[in-house]
C-alpha positions, 0 to 999 in steps of 0.5 A, a space after each residue: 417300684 424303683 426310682 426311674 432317676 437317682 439322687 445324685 442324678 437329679 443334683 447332677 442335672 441341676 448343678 447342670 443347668 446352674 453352672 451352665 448359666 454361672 459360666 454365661 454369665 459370671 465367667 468374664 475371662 475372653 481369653 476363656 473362648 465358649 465354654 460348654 458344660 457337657 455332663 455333670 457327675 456327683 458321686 453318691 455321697 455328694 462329696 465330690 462332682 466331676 465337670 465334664 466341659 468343652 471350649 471353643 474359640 479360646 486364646 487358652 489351651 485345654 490345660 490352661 483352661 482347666 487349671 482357670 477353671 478348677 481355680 475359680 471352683 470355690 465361685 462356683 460352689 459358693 454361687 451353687 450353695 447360693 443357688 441350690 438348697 443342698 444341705 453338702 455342696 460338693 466340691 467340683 473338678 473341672 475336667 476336659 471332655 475329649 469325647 466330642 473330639 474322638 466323635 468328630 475323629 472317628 466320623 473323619 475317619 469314616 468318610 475316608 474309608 467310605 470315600 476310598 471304598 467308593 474310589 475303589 468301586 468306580 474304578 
């Protein structure tokens, strides 16, 4: 019988979970604005994990909050290493989901076309 969740999986829920509460409670910039930690994804040899992350509220532009962010991502895998009992931590890299963004446009775009379809019908 197969696993139902992979390894990297696991790990990548836990890292989750952990840089979730690291971001809450260790990142103290308010220029930052709320930072969400959306998905982590941990490659099969745990060398290397991408963060998918979103902000609200900041003074800062996404690029500018990436940069803040891959900057203090040696913290981050010290405090994971602290935090977590993995023989190789992964090295991380932050990266700006737009996911929640293109939801958000496309859901805008849908209400038009709805609305407009309406207009056209009650006419």
């Amino acid at each position: 019988m197969a696993r139902e969740f992979k390894r990297t999986d696991r790990v990548g829920a836990q890292m989750h979970r952990e840089l979730a509460a690291l971001v809450r409670e260790e990142l103290d910039d308010p220029r930052l604005g709320m930072i969400t930690i959306q998905a982590v994804r941990v490659v099969r040899d745990f060398s290397h994990a991408t963060i998918y992350f979103t902000v609200m509220a900041g003074e800062m532009g996404k690029p500018e909050t990436t940069r803040v962010l891959n900057d203090a991502a040696p913290f981050f895998r010290h405090e994971l290493g602290r935090r977590m009992k993995l023989r190789t931590l992964p090295e991380l890299h932050f990266v700006h989901d737009e996911s929640v963004e293109q939801g958000e446009r496309l859901s805008n775009l849908i209400e038009q076309a709805v609305k407009s379809d309406s207009d056209k019908h009650t006419e």
